[in-house]
mmCIF file of the C-alpha atoms, coordinates in Angstrom:
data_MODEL
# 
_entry.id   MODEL 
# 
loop_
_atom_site.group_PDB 
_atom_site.id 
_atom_site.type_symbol 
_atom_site.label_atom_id 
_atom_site.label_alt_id 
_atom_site.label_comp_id 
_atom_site.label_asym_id 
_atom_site.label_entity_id 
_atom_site.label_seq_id 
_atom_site.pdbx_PDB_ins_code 
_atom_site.Cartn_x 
_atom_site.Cartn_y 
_atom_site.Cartn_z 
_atom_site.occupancy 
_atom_site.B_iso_or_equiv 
_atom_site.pdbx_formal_charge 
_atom_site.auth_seq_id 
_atom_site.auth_comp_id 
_atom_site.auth_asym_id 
_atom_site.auth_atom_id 
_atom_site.pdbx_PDB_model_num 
ATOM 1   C CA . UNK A 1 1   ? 20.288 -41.785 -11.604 1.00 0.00 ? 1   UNK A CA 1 
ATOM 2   C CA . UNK A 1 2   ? 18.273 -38.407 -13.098 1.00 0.00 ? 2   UNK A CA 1 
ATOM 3   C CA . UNK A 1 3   ? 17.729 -35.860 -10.423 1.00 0.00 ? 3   UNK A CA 1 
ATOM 4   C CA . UNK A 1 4   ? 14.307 -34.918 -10.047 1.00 0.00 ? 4   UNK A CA 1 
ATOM 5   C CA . UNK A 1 5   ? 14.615 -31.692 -11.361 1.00 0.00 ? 5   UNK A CA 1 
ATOM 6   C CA . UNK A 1 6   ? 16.068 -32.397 -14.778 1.00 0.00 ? 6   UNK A CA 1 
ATOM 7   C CA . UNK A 1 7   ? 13.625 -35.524 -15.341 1.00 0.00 ? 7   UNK A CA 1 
ATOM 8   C CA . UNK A 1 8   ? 11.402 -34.925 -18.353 1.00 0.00 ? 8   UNK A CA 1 
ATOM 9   C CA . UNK A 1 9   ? 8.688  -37.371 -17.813 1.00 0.00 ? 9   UNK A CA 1 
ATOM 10  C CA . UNK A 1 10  ? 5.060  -36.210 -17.166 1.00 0.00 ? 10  UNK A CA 1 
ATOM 11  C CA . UNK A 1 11  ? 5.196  -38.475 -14.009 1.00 0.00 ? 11  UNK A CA 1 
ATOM 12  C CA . UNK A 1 12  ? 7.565  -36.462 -12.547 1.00 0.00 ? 12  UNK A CA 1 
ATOM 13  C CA . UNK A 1 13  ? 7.509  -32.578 -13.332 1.00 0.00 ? 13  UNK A CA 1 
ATOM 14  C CA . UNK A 1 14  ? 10.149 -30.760 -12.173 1.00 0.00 ? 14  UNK A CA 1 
ATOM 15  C CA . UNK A 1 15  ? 9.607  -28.435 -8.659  1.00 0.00 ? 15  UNK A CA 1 
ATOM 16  C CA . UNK A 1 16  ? 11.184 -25.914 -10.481 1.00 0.00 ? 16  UNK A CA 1 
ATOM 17  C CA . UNK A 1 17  ? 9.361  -25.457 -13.234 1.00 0.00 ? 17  UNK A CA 1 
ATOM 18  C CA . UNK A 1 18  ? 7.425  -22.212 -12.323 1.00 0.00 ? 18  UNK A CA 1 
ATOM 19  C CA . UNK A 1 19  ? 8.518  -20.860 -9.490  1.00 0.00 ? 19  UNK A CA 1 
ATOM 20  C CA . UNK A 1 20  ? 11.265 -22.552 -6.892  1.00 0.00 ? 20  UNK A CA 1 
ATOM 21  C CA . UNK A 1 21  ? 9.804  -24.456 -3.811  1.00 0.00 ? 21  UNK A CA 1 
ATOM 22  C CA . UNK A 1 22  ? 10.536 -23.886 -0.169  1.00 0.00 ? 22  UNK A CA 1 
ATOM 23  C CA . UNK A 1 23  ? 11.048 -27.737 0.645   1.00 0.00 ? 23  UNK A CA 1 
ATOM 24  C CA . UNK A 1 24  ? 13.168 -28.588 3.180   1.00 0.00 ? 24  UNK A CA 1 
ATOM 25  C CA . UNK A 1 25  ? 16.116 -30.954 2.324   1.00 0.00 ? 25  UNK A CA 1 
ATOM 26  C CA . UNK A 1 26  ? 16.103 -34.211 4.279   1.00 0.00 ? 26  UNK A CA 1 
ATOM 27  C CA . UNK A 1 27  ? 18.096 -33.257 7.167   1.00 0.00 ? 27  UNK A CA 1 
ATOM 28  C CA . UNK A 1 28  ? 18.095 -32.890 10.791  1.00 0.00 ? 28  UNK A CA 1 
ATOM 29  C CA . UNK A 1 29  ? 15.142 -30.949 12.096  1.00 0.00 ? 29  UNK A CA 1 
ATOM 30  C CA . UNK A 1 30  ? 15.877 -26.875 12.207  1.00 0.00 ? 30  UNK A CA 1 
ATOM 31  C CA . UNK A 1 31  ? 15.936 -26.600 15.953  1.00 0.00 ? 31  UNK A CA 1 
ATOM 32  C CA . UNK A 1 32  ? 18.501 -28.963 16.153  1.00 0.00 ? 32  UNK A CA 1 
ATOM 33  C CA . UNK A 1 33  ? 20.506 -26.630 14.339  1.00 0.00 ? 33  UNK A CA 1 
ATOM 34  C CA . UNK A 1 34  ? 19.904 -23.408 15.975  1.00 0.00 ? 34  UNK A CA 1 
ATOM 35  C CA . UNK A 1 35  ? 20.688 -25.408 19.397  1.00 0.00 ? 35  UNK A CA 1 
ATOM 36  C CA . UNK A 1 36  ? 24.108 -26.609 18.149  1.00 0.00 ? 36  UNK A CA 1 
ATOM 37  C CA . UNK A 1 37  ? 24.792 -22.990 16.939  1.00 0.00 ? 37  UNK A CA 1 
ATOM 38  C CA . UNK A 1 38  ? 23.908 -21.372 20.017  1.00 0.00 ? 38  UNK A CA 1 
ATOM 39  C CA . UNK A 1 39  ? 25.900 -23.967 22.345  1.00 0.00 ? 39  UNK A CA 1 
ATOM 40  C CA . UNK A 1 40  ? 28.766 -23.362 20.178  1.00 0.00 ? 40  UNK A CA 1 
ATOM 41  C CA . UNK A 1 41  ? 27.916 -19.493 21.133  1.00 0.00 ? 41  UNK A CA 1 
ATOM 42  C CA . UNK A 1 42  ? 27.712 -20.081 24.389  1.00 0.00 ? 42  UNK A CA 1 
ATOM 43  C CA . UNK A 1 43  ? 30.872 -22.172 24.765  1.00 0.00 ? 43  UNK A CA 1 
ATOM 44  C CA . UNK A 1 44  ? 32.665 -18.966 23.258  1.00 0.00 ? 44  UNK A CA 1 
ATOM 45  C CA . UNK A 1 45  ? 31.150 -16.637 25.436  1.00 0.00 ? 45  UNK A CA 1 
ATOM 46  C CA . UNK A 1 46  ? 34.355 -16.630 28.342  1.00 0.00 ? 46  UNK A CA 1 
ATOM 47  C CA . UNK A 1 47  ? 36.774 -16.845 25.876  1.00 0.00 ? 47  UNK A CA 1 
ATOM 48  C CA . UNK A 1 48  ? 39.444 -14.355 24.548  1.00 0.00 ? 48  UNK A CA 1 
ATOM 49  C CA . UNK A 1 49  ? 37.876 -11.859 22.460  1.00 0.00 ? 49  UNK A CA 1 
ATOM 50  C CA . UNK A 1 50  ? 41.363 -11.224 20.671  1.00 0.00 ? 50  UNK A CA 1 
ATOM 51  C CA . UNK A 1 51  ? 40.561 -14.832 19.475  1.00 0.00 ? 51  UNK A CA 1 
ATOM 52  C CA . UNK A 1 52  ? 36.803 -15.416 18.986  1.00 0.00 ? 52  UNK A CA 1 
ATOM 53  C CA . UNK A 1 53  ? 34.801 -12.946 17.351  1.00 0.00 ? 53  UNK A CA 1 
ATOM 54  C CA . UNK A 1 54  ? 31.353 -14.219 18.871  1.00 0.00 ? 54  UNK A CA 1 
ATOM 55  C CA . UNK A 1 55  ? 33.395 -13.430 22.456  1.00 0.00 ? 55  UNK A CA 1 
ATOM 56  C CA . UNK A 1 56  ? 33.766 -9.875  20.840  1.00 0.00 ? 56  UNK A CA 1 
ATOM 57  C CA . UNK A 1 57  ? 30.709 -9.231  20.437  1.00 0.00 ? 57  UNK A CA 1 
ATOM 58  C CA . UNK A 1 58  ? 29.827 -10.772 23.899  1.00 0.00 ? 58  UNK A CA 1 
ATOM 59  C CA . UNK A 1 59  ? 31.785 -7.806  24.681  1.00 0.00 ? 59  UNK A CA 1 
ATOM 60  C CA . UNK A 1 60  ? 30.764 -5.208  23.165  1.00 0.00 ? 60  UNK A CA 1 
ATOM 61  C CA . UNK A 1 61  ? 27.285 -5.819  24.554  1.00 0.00 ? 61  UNK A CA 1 
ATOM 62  C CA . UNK A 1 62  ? 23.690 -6.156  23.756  1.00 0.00 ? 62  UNK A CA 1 
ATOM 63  C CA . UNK A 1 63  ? 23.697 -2.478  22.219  1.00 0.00 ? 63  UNK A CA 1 
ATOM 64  C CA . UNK A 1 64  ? 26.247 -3.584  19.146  1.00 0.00 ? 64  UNK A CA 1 
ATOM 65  C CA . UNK A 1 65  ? 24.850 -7.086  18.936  1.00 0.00 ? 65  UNK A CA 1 
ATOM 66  C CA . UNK A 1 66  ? 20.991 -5.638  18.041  1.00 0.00 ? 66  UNK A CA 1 
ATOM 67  C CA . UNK A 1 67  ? 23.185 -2.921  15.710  1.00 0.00 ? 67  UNK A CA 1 
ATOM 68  C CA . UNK A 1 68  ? 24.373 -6.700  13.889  1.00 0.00 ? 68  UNK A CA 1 
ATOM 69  C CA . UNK A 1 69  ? 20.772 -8.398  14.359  1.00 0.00 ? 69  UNK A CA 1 
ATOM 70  C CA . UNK A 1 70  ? 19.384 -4.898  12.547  1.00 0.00 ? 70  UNK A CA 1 
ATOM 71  C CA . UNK A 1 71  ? 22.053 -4.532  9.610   1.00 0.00 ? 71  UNK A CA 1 
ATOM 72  C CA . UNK A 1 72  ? 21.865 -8.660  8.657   1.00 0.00 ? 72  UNK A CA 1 
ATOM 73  C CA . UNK A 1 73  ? 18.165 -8.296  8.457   1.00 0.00 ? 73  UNK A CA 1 
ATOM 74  C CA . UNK A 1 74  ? 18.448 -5.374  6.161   1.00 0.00 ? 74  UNK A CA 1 
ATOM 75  C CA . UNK A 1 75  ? 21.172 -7.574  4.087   1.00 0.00 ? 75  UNK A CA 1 
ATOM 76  C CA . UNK A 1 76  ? 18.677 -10.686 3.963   1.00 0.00 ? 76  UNK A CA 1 
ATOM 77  C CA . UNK A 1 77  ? 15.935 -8.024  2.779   1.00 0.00 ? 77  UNK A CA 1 
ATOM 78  C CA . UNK A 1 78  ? 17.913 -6.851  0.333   1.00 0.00 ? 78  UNK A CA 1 
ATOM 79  C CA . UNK A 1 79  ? 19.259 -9.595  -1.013  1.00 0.00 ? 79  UNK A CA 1 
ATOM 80  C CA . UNK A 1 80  ? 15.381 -10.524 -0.986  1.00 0.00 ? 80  UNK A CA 1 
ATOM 81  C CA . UNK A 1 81  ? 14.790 -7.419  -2.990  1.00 0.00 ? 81  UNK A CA 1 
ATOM 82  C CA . UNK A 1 82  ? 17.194 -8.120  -5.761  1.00 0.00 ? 82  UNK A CA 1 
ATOM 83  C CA . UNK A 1 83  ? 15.986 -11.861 -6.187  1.00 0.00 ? 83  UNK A CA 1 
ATOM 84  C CA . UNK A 1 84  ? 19.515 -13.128 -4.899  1.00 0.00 ? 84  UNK A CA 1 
ATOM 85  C CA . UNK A 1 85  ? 18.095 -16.716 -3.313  1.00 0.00 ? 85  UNK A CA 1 
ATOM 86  C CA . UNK A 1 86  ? 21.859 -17.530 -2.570  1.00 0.00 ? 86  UNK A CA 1 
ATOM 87  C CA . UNK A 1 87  ? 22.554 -14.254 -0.804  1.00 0.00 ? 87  UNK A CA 1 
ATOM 88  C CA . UNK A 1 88  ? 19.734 -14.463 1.199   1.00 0.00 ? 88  UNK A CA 1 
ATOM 89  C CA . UNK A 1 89  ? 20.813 -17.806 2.508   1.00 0.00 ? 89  UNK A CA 1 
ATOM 90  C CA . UNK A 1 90  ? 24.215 -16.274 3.330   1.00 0.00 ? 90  UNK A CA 1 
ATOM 91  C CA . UNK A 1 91  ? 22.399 -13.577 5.126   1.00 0.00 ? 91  UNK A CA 1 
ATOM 92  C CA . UNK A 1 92  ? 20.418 -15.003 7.051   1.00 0.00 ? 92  UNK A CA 1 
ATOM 93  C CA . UNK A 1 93  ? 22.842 -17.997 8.341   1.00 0.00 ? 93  UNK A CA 1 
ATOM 94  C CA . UNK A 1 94  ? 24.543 -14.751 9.628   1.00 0.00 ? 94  UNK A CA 1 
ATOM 95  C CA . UNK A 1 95  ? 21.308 -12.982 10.454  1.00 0.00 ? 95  UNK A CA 1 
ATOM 96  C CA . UNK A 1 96  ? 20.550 -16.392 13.236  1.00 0.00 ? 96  UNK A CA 1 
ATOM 97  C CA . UNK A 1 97  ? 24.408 -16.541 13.972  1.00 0.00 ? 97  UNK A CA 1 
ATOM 98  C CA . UNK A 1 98  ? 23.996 -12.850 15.397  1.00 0.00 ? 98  UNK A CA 1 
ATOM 99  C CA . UNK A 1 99  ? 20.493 -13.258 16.609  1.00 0.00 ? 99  UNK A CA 1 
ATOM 100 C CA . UNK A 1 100 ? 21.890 -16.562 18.560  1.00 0.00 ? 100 UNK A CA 1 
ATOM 101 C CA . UNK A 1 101 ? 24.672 -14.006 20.278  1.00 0.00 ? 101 UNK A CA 1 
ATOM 102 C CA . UNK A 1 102 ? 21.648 -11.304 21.099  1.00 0.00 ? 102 UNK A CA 1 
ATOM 103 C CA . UNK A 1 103 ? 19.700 -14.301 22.810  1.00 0.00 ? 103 UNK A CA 1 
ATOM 104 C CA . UNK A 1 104 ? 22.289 -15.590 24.998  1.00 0.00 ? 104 UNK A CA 1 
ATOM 105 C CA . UNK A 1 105 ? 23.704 -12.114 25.998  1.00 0.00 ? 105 UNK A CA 1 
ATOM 106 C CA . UNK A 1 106 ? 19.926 -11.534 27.096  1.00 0.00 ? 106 UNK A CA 1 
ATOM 107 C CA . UNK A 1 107 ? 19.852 -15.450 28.761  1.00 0.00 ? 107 UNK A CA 1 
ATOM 108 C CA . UNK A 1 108 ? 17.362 -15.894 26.230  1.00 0.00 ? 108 UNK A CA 1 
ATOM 109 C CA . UNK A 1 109 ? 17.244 -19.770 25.423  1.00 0.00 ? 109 UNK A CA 1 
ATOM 110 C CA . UNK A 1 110 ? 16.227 -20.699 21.555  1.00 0.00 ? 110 UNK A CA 1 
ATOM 111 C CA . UNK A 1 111 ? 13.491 -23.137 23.642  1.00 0.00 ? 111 UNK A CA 1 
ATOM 112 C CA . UNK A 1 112 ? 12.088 -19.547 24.873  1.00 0.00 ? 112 UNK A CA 1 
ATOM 113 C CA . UNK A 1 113 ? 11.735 -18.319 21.211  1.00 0.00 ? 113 UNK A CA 1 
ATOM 114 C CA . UNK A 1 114 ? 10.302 -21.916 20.436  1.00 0.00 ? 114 UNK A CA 1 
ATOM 115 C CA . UNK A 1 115 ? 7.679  -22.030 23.302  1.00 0.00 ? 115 UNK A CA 1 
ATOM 116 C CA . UNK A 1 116 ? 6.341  -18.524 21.898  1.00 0.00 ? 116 UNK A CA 1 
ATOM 117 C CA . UNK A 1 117 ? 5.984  -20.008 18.259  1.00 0.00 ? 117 UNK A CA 1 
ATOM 118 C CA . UNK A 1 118 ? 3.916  -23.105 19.884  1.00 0.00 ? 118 UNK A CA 1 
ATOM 119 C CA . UNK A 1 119 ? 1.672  -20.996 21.822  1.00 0.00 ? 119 UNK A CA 1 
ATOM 120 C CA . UNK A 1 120 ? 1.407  -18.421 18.556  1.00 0.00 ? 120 UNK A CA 1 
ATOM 121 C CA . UNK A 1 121 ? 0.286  -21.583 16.650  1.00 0.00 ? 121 UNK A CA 1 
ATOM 122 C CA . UNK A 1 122 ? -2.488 -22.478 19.233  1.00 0.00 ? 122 UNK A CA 1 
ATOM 123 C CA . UNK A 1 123 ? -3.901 -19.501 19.443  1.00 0.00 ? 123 UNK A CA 1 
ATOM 124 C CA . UNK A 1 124 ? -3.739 -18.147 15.599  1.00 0.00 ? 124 UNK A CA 1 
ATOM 125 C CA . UNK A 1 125 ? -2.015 -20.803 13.490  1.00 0.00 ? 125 UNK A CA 1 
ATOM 126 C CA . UNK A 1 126 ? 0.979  -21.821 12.940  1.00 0.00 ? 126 UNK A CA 1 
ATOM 127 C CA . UNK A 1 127 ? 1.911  -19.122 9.826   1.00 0.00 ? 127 UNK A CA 1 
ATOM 128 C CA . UNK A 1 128 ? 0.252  -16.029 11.189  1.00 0.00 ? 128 UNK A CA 1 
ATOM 129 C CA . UNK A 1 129 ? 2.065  -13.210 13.395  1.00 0.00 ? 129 UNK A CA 1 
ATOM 130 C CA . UNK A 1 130 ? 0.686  -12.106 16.749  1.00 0.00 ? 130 UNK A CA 1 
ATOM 131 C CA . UNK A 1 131 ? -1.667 -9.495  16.283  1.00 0.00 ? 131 UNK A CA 1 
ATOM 132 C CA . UNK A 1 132 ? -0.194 -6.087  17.930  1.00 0.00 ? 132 UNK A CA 1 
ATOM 133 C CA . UNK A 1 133 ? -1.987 -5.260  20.943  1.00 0.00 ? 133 UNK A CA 1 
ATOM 134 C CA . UNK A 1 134 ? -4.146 -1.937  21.264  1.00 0.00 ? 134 UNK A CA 1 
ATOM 135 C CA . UNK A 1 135 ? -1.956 1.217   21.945  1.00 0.00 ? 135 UNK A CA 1 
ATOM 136 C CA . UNK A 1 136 ? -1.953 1.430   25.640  1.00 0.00 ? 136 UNK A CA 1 
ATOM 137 C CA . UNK A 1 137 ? -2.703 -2.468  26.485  1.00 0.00 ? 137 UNK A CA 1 
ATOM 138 C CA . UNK A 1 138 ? -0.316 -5.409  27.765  1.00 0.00 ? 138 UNK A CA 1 
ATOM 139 C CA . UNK A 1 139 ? 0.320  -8.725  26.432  1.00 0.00 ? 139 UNK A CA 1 
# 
């Protein structure tokens, strides 16, 4: 069988023949992912930090674990910078791995996060960012 991407006929041009896609793969849906990673988290959270290093960072607090959110963002954006498609995967599986610690340190649930993108999308669409409110004004 040809994969789709190396098939020549005019029927079936290749996704990658400009510029790559952003298509998902045929897999489970994203949030199912993200909730098995952060149960995982959370079953590590009481465990021996000499052992687990997600219990370590429970332990070294919310303070360290936005230090790891901030310096995996920078690696995914620079990764981003030099073109590196493969290291910005890598960074940013670590980017949600630490970002998954940060919310359940903070008894944030990924459902939270989830509920906020929903009512985003109702108000402004689904791929725009909530405006910043005036200087001085409350959400």
């Amino acid at each position: 069988m040809t994969a789709p991407d190396t098939d020549p006929s005019p029927a079936a041009p290749s996704p990658t023949a400009n510029a790559p896609m952003a298509v998902a793969p045929a897999v489970a849906p994203v949030n199912d992912d993200l909730l098995r990673l952060y149960e995982a988290i959370l079953e590590r959270r009481g465990m021996d930090p000499a052992e687990s290093k997600t219990a370590r960072l429970f332990a070294a607090g919310p303070k360290k674990i936005a230090k790891k959110v901030g310096e995996e963002a920078v690696e995914v954006a620079l990764d981003a910078m030099n073109e590196d498609r493969q290291g910005v995967i890598n960074e940013s599986a670590d980017l949600l791995y630490n970002l998954s610690v940060l919310w359940a340190t903070l008894n944030i649930h990924p459902s939270d996060v989830f509920a906020e993108i929903r009512r985003r999308e109702a108000l402004y669409g689904i791929a725009e960012k909530l405006p910043k409110p005036p200087a001085g004004s409350s959400r």
